[in-house]
N, C-alpha and C positions, 0 to 999 in steps of 0.2 A: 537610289543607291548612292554612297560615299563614294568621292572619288578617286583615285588611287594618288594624288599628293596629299589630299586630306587624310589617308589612313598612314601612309607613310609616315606623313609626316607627327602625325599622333602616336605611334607606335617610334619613334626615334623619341620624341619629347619625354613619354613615360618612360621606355626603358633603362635607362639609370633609377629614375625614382622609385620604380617597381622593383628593385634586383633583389629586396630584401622578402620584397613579398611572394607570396603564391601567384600563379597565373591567376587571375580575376574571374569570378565563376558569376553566371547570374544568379539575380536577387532568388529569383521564381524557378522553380525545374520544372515547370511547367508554362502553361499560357500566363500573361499578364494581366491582374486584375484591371478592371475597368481603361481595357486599353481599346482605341479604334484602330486598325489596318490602317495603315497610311506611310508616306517615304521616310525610312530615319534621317533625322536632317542633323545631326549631331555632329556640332564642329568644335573644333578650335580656336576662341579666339587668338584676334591679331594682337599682336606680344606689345604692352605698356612700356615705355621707358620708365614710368612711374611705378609698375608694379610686373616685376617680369616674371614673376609666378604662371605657371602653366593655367590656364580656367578653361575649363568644360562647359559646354554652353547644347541648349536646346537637346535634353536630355531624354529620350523614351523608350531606353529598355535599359534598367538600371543593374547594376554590378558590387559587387563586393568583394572586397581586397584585405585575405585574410594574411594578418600579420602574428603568424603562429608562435610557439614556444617547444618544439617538439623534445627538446632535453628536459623541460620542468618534468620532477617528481611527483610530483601533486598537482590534482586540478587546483585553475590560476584562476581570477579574477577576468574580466571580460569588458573591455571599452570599445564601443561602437561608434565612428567617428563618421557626424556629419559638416561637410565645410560649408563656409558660407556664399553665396552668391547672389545675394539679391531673390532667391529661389530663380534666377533665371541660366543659372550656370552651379561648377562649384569648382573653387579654389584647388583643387587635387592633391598639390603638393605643399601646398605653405602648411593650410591646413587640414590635411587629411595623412599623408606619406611622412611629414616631416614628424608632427605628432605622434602619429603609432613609432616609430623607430623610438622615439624617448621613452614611450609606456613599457615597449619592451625590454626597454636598458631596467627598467623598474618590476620587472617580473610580471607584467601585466600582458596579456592577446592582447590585440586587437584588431577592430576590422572598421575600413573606410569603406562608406556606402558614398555610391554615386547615386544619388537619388532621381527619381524623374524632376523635370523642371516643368510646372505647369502649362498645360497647349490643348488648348478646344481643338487642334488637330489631330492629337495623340490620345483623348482620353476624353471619356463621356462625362468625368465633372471631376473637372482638373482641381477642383477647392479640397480633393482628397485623396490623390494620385502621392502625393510625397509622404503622408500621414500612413498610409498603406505600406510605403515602403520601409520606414523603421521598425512598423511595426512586423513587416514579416524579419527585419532583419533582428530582432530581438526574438521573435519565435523561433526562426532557425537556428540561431547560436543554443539559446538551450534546449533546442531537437536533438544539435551534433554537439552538443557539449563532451560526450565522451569521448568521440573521434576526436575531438580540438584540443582535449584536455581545458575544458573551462568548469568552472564550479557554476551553475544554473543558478545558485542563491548571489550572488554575484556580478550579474550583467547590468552594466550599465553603459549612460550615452550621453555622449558630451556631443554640443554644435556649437560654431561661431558665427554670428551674426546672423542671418538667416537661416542658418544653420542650429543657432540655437532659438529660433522661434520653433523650429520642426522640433526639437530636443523636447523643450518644454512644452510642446505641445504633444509630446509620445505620455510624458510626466504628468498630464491635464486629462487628456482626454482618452484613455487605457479604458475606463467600464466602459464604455457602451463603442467595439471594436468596429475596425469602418473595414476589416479585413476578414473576408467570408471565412466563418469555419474557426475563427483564432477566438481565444477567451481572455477575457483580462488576466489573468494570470500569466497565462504564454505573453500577453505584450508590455505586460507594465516593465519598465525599466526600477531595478534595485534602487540607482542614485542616479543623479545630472550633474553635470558638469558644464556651465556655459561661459562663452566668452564674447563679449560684447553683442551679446543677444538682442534681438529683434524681439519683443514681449507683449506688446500691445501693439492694438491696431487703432487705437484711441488718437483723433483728427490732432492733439494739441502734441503727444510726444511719437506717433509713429514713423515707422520709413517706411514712406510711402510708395519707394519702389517696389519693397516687397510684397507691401500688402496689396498692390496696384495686381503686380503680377499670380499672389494666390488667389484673391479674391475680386477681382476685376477693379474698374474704374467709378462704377456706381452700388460699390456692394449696400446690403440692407443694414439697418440697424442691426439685426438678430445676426448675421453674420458678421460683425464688428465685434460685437460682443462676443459670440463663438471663440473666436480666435482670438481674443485678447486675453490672453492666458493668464498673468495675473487677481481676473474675474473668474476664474477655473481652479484654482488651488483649494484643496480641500486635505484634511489631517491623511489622508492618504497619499499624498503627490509624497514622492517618493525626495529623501535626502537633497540637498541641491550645495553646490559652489558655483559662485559665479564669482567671474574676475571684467571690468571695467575699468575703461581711464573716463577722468571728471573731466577731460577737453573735447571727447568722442563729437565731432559737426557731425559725423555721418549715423549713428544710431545713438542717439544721446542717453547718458547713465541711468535718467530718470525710468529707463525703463526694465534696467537691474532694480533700483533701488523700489521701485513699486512691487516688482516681483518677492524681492526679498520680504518686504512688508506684510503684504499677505502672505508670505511661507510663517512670517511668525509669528502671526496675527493666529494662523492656525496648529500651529504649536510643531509646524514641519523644523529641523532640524537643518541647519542654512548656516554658511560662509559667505561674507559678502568681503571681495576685496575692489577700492577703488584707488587707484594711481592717479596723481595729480595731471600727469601728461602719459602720451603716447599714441591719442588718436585714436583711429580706426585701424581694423584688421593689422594689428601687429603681429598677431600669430604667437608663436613658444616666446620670441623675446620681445618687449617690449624696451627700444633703444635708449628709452631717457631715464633707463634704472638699471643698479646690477641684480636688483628685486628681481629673482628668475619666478613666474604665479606657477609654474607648472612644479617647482621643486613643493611647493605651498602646497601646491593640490596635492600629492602626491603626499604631504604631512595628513592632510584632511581625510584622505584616503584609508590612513593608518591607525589613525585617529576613532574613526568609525569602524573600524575592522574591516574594509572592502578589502585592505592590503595588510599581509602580513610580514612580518620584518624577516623571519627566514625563506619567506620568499624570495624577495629580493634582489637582482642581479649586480643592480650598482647602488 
């Protein structure tokens, strides 16, 4: 069991960040795929002076945080927001809470998954525990799409950082479902949207925290490759924008610009933006530009038809 400062105090930390959103329902209304019986160890980490964003850490029974539109007259458009954390946590508020409040200023739902964080304690083969969970979180929205008011032809899912390895990895690997009973169709995501994505698992540009933690310390050849999504795109991966900076130490561009290469190598239809500066995980703003990528995305959006201009709230 969680302790009672630990829940306190997780429950004081989100409740402002949540105010806009619905109470948080779980991912499953039922049992958890591929889950073992064992303690929830789900904390909080201890707060950065360097990054004092909220992170969610050791993750195993995941949630989704739906950011409605209950005045829209028409069904909306649908973005499923995964943050990033190394997969060993996730960002909740920089990017997951802060993000949907802007989609909705933009006439767009959206919904922040907390995904599992991979654990040989929690889960009989953790290399598929987070891959399961976008994927039900994309089945369910166009399950309840009427209730939600979303348009089904429409959902899509944006991640940042390791959160966009999960993204484009929803965008790669959709035929052959790792989620009992779903069919590609229920999972494939409409469009991607990533930001400073984690894309390859390849020894020369990966981050190797991430893939350390999906895929262990001695993964196989064939699991390298698996998960090196850019080796996965095919004319079917769905629309993609990606936004990087060219300084990124912590997940470097090359692994946008590879991605993007194969999107149009295979004639996928892709936005590639990169910023000269801004580093890692800057989230909506990126401080060394008034270049806002999300008002961009949000053109791209428009652009393809995912968003329509009398939709639109701001």
């Amino acid at each position: 069991m969680k302790s009672l400062p630990y829940l306190a105090l997780l429950s004081i930390a989100l409740a402002n960040a949540t105010a806009q959103a619905q109470q948080p329902r779980p991912l499953y209304d039922g049992a958890i795929p591929n889950a073992i019986a064992a303690p929830d160890e789900e904390s909080l980490r201890e707060r950065d002076p360097r990054d004092p964003y909220d992170f969610i850490q050791n993750i195993s029974k995941p949630q989704m945080y739906p950011y409605l539109l209950p005045g829209a007259s028409s069904p909306r458009a649908a973005i499923i927001i995964l943050p990033g954390g190394s997969y060993r946590g996730v960002s909740i508020v920089k990017e997951g809470f802060e993000v949907a409040k802007q989609l909705n200023q933009y006439g767009i739902v959206a919904f922040v998954v907390k995904y599992r964080t991979p654990s040989d304690k929690h889960m009989r083969d953790k290399t598929i525990a987070p891959l399961q969970d976008i994927q039900q979180a994309v089945r369910l929205v166009r399950q309840r799409a009427k209730e939600w008011n979303v348009d089904p032809r429409r959902v899509g899912v944006m991640g940042f950082s390791a959160g966009g390895h999960l993204a484009s990895t929803a965008g790669t690997h959709f035929a052959k479902p790792v989620l009992d009973g779903a069919t590609a169709e229920q999972v494939r995501p409409d469009f991607l949207m990533l930001g400073y994505p984690v894309i390859s698992f390849d020894d020369s540009i990966t981050h190797a925290l991430s893939r350390e933690t999906l895929i262990g310390k001695t993964p196989t050849h064939d699991q390298i490759e698996h998960y090196s999504n850019e080796k996965q795109v095919t004319p079917q991966t769905p629309p993609t924008f990606i936004v990087h900076a060219a300084d990124d130490k912590g997940v470097v561009v090359a692994n946008s610009l590879r991605f993007f290469e194969a999107l149009q190598k295979q004639g996928v239809s892709s936005e590639l933006i990169v910023f000269p500066n801004g580093g890692h995980g800057f989230g909506l703003n990126n401080s060394t530009t008034p270049d806002r990528w999300i008002e961009r995305c949000r053109d791209w959006l428009l652009s393809r038809g995912y968003l329509i201009a009398d939709e639109m709230t701001k």
